[in-house]
Backbone bond lengths (Angstrom), bond angles and torsions (degrees), N, CA, C in turn:
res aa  C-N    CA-C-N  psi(-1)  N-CA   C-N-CA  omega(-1)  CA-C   N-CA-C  phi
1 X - - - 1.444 - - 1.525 108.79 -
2 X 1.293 114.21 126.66 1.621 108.11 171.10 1.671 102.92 -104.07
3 X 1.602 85.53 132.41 1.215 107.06 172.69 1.636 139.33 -88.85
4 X 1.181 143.19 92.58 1.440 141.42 -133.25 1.307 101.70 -133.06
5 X 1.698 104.77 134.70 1.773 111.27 177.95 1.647 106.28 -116.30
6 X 1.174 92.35 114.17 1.739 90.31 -176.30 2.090 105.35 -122.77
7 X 1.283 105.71 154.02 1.401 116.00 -171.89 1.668 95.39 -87.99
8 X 1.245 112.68 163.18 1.468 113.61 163.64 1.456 115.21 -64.34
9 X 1.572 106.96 148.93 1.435 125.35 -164.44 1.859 111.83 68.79
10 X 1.294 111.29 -6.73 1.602 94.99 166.14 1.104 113.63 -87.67
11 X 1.446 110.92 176.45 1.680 115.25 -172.11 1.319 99.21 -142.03
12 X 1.498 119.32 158.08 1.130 146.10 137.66 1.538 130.49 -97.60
13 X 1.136 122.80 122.42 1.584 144.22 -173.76 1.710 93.90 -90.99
14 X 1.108 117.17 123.56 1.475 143.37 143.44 1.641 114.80 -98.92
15 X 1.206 110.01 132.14 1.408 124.52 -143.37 1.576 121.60 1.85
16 X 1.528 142.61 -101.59 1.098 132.91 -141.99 1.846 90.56 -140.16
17 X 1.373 114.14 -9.17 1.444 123.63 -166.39 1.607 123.45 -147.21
18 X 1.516 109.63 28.28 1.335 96.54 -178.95 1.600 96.48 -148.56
19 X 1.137 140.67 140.79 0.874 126.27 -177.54 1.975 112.10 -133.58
20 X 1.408 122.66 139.24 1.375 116.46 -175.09 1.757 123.89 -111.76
21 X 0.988 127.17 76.75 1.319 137.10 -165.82 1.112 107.38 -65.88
22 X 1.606 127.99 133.60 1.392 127.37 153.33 1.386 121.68 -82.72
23 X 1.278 130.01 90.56 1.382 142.50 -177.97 1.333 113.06 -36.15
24 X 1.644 110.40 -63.80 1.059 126.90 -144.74 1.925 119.22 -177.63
25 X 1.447 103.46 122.16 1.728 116.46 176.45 1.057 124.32 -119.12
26 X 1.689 106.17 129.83 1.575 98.73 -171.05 1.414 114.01 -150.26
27 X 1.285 110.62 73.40 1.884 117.03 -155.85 1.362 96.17 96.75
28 X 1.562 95.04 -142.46 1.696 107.33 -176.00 1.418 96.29 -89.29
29 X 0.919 146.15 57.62 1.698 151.11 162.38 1.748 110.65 -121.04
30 X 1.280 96.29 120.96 1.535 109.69 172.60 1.776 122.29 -111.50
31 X 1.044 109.39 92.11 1.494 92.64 178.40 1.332 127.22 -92.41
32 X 1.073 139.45 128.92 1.785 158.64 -155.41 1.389 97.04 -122.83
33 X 2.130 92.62 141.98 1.353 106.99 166.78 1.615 84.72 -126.49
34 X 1.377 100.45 146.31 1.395 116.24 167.43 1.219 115.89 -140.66
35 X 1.507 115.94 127.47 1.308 141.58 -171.70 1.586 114.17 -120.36
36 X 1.460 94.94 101.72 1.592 108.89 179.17 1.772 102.52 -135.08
37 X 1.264 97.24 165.66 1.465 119.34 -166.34 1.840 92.13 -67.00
38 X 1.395 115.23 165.51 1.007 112.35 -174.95 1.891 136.08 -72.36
39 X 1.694 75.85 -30.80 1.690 94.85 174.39 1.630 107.69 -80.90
40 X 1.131 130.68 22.23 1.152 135.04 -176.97 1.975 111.27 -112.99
41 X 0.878 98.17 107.34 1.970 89.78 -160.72 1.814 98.87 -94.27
42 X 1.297 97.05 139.00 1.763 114.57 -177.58 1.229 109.83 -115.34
43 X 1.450 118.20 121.40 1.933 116.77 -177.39 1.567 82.75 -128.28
44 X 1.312 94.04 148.80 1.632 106.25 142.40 1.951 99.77 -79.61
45 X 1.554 96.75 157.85 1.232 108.35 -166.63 1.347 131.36 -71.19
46 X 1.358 102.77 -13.55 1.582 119.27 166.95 1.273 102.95 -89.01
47 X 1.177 136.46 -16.43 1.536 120.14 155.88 1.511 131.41 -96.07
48 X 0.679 86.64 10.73 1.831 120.55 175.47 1.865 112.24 -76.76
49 X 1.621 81.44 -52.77 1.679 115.74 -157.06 1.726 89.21 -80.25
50 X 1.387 113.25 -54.77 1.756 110.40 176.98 1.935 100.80 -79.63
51 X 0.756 146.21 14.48 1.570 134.42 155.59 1.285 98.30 -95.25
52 X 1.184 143.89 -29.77 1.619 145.35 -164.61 1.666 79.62 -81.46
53 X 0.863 100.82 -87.16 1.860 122.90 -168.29 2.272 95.14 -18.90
54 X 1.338 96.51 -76.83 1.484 81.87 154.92 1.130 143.84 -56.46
55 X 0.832 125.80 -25.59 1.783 118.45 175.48 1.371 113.27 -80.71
56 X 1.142 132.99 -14.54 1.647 166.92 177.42 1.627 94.11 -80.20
57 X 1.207 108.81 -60.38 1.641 94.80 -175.30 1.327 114.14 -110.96
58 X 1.293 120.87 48.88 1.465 135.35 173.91 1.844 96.81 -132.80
59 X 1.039 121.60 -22.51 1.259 120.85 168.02 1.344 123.37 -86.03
60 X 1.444 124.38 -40.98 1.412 130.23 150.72 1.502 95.82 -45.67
61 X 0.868 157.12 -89.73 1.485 150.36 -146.93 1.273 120.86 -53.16
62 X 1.429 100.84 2.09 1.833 103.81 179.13 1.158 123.40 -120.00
């Protein structure tokens, strides 16, 4: 895992097309803009975790 400390308004670039902005800090609150191409899909991980969870039990059902 790389670990990275960035101030608000810096960014990090993941490969050639995605980019991760720190908006904004305020306590333990981080807010992120992320800019990726469209065919590229972004979840937070608990929605990640329930689209898996469905697609998992939509295939058992067939």
């Amino acid at each position: 895992m790389l670990v990275l400390s960035r101030n608000t308004h810096e960014v990090i670039t993941i490969g050639d097309y995605i980019e991760v902005r720190v908006l904004s800090i305020s306590g333990d609150t981080v807010k992120l803009g992320i800019q990726a191409p469209v065919n590229v899909p972004v979840h937070r991980s608990e929605i990640y975790a329930k689209i898996e969870h469905e697609k998992y039990a939509a295939e058992s059902t067939d």
